[in-house]
N, C-alpha and C positions, 0 to 999 in steps of 0.2 A: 927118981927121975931117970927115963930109960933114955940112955944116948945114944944121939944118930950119927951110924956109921960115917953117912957121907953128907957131914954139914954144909960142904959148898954148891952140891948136887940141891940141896933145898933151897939154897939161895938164891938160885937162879930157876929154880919154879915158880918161886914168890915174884920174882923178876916178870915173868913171861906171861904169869897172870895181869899184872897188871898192866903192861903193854898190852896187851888184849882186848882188855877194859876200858884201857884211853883209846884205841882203835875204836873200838864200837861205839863208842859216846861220840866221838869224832863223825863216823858214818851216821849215827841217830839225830844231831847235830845238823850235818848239812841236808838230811831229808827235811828235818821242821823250816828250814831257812830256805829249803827248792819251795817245798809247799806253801810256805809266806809268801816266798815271789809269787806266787799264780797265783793265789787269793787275792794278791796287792792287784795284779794284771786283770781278772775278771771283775772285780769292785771300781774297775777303771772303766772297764767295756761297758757293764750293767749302767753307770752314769751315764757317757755318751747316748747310749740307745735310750735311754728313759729322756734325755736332753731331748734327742732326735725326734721320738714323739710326740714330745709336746709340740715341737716344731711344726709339723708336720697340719697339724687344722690352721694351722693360721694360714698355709699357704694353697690351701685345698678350700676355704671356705671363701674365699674371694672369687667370682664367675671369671670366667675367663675369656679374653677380648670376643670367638666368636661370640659366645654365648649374650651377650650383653647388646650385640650387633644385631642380633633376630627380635624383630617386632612384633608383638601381642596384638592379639585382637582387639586392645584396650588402646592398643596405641594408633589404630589406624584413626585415619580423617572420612568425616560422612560420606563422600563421595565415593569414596573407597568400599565404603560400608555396600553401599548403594549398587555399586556396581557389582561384585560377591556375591551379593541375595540377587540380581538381573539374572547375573551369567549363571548361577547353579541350578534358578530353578529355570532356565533354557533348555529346550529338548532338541529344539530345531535351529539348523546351523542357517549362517547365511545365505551360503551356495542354493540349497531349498528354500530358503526361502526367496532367490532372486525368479527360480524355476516358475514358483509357485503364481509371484507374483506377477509376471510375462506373458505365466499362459493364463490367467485370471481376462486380459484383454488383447483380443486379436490383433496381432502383428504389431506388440509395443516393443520395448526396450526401458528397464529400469535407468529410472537419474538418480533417483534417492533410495536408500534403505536405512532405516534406525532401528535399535532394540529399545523398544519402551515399558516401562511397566505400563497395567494396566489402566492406570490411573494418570498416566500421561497426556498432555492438551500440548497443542501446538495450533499456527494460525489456519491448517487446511482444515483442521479436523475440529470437532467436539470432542470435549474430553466421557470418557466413558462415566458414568452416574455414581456415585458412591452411594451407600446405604442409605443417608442421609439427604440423598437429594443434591447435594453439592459436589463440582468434580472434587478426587483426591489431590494432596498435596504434592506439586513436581516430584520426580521421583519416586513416591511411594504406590503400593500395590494394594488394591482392595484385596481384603483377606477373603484366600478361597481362589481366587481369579488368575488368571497364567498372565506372563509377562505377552505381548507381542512385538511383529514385526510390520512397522509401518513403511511400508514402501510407496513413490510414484513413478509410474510408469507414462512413458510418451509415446501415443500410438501414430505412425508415418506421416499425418496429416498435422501433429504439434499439439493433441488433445490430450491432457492430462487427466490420466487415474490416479485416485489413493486408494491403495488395498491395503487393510491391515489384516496381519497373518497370525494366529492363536500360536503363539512360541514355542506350546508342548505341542498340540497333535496335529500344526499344518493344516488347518481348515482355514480356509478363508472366511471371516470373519464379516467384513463391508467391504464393499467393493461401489467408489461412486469418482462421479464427473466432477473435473473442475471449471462450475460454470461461470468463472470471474475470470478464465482467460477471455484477450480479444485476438483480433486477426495477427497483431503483429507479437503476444505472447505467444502464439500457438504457430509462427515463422520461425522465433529464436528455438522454442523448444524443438522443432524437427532440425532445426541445423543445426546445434550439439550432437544430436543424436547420432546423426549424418557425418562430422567433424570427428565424432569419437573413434579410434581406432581399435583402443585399446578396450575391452569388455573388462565391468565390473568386477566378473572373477578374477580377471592378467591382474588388474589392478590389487584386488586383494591380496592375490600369491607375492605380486612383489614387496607388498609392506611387510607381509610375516615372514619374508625369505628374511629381512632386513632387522625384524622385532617377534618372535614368539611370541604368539596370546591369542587371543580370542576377536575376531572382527566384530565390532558392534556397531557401523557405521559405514553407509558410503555414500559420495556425493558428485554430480559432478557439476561442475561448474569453472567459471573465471577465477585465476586468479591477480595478486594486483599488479601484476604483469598482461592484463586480458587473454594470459595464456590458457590455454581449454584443460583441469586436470580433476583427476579423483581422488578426492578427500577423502582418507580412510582413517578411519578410530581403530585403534589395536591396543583391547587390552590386556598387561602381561600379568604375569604371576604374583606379581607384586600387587595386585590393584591401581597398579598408576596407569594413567590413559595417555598412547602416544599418538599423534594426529600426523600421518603424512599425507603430502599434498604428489601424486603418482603424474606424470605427465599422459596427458589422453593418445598423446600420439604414438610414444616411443616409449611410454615404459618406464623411465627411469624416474629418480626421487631424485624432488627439486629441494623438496623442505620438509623436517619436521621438528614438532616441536612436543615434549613430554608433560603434561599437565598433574603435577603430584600432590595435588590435595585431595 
């Protein structure tokens, strides 16, 4: 057995290793237990966001107030329908066709104008012939045929024209007398005309200053006040029809009322 000069000199190497030892295992120690905590911290996060998720269709797959507020084609009313298919296949505005209408008989002045299909009757007029032999039904248009515009005009003496005007290409279409006026129809008719200050167009500019859309209507007449005004149909965007009644003399709106069917 070879003895060691300096037994206490070993003793405290033996010492020093093993303080060493427990050091490192000590540092190896709290690295597994750092790296626990962020496993434990990301297995926390990855829950949440998988939570979040799923959350996330349930609150996206519900429409949202506008959306639900815009109406389908499905949801409009016939009238509505009716009027969409008038005004889109429309080429020709009012204003032309008041021109149109005016100068069709020397020295009138329009009272009425309407946009009718072509399958429209009313009491001055015949209704146009459908295929069949029978006029078409209110509202609807023989396939193939433009909408038009029926106007009457009152020439200085109180004699009533109906001109109806082809919608798309402004051709006057008939042009005839109304021979069931008598002396004192054809008095009232020139004094309206005479009475009226305001021209059909002021009339029109003032309802659309008041309603955006499309003119499909004007009128002039009493109202039940026997006050002198022009009835004007404006319709908007919406497909609804607003009716103002435009004062003949000064201009201003007395009344209107929105018809939403």
């Amino acid at each position: 057995m070879t003895n060691d000069p300096h037994p206490k000199n070993t003793g405290f190497l033996r010492a020093h290793r093993l303080r060493a030892a427990g050091a490192a295992c000590v540092l190896l120690t709290a690295g597994l237990l750092t790296g626990c905590g962020q496993d434990s911290g990301s297995s926390s996060t990855a829950a949440e966001t998988s939570e979040a998720a799923r959350a996330v269709p349930e609150a996206t797959g519900s429409p949202s107030p506008s959306a639900s507020k815009s109406a389908s084609p499905a949801q409009m009313t016939e009238d509505q329908k009716e009027r969409k298919e008038l005004i889109s296949a429309t080429k020709v505005t009012y204003d032309k066709a008041i021109t149109t209408a005016e100068g069709a008989v020397k020295d009138s002045k329009l009272t009425e104008l309407e946009l009718k299909g072509p399958g429209d009757a009313d009491d001055d007029m015949s209704a146009s012939p459908s295929p069949t032999g029978s006029p078409s039904p209110t509202g609807s248009a023989t396939p193939g045929a433009a909408p038009q515009w029926v106007a009457a005009v009152v020439a200085t003496d109180g004699t009533k024209h109906t001109v109806r005007i082809d919608a798309v290409s402004g051709k006057v279409v008939k042009n005839s007398e109304d021979t069931d006026q008598d002396a004192e129809d054809k008095s009232k008719a020139a004094k309206r005309i005479a009475n009226a200050k305001q021209t059909p167009q002021q009339a029109a500019k003032a309802a659309t200053d008041k309603k955006k859309g499309t003119v499909t209507s004007l009128d002039l007449d009493e109202n039940d006040s026997d006050a002198l005004v022009w009835k004007v149909d404006v319709v908007a965007k919406d497909w609804n029809k607003t009716t103002f009644d435009i004062d003949a003399d000064n201009g201003s709106i007395t009344h209107e009322e929105t018809d939403r069917d």
